[in-house]
Every structure is written in structure tokens, then in C-alpha cells.
C-alpha positions as CSV (number, residue, x, y, z in Angstrom):
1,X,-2.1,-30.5,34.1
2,X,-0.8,-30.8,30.5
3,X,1.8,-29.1,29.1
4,X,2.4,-28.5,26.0
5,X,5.8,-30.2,23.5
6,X,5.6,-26.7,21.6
7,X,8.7,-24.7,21.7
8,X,8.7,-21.2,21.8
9,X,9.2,-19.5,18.6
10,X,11.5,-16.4,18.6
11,X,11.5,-13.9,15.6
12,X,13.6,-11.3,14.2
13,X,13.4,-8.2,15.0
14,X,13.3,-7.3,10.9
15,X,10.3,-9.8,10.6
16,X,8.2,-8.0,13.2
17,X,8.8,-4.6,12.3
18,X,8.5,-5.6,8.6
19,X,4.9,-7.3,9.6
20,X,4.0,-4.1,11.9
21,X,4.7,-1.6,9.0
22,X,2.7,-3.6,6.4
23,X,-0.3,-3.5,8.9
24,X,-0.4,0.3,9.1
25,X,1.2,0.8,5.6
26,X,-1.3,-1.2,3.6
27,X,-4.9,-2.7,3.5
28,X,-3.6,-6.3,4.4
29,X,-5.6,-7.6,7.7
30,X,-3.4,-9.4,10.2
31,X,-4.6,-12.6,9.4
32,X,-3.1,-12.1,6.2
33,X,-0.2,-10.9,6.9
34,X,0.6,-13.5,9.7
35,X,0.0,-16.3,6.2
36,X,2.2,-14.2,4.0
37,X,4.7,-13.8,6.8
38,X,4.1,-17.0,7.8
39,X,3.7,-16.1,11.8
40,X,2.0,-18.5,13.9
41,X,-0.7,-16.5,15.0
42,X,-1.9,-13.1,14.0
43,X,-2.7,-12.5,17.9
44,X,1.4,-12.5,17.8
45,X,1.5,-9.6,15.2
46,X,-1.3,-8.2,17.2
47,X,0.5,-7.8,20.6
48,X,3.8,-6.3,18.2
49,X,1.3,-3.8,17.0
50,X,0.7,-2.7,20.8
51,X,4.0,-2.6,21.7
52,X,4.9,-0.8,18.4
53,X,2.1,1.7,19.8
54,X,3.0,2.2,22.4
55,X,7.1,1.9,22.7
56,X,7.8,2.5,18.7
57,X,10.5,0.3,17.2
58,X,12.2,-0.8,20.8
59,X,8.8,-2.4,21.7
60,X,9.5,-4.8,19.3
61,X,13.0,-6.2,20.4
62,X,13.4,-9.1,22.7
63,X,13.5,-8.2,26.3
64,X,13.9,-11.6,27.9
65,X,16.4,-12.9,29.7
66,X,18.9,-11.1,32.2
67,X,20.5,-7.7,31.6
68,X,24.3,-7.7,30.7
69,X,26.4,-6.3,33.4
70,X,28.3,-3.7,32.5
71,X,31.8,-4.8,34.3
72,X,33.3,-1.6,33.6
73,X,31.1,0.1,36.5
């Protein structure tokens, strides 16, 4: 099995809701706007745009990782 040396590249929220908001906000396809923005892939602004759909701004912020505790519970 290969694996690849890539590591995974995390953007800003500003960056993906800046990307998503040109895409409905403008005639720019995503391919361009993945150059211009310089995003790996424009199937990467193509799953924001989903979440966007579907969640609005909070689909766009990072989710990974474990939840904060709140100790004061």
C-alpha cells in the first residue's frame, strides 16, 4: 500500500469563506478561483460550497480534533 509524504493542508476560515462568496458572488468558475486563491484543488472549494449550503458560514470552520471540555460543568 503507498502512502502518500503530502501533508495535510489547513486553511483559514477567511480564505474559504472569501473563495465560497466569490463562487456565488461572481462569474469566476472554481477552477479559477482555486488558481487565484491559490487552493490545491477546486474539488476542495467544491466540498466548502456544500457545507456552506448546507450549514452557512459554520460549515466552513474546522471541526477536527476533540471538543474542549468545559471544566466549569
Amino acid at each position: 500500500m503507498k502512502y502518500s509524504n503530502r501533508k495535510r493542508v489547513t486553511y483559514p476560515f477567511e480564505l474559504k469563506l472569501e473563495a465560497v462568496k466569490l463562487y456565488f458572488e461572481t462569474s469566476i468558475n472554481r477552477h479559477e478561483i482555486a488558481k487565484i486563491l491559490e487552493i490545491g484543488c477546486d474539488k476542495t472549494l467544491l466540498s466548502w460550497i456544500r457545507k456552506y449550503e448546507e450549514f452557512g458560514e459554520d460549515g466552513l470552520k474546522e471541526r477536527r480534533g476533540r471538543p474542549r471540555k468545559n471544566i466549569h460543568e
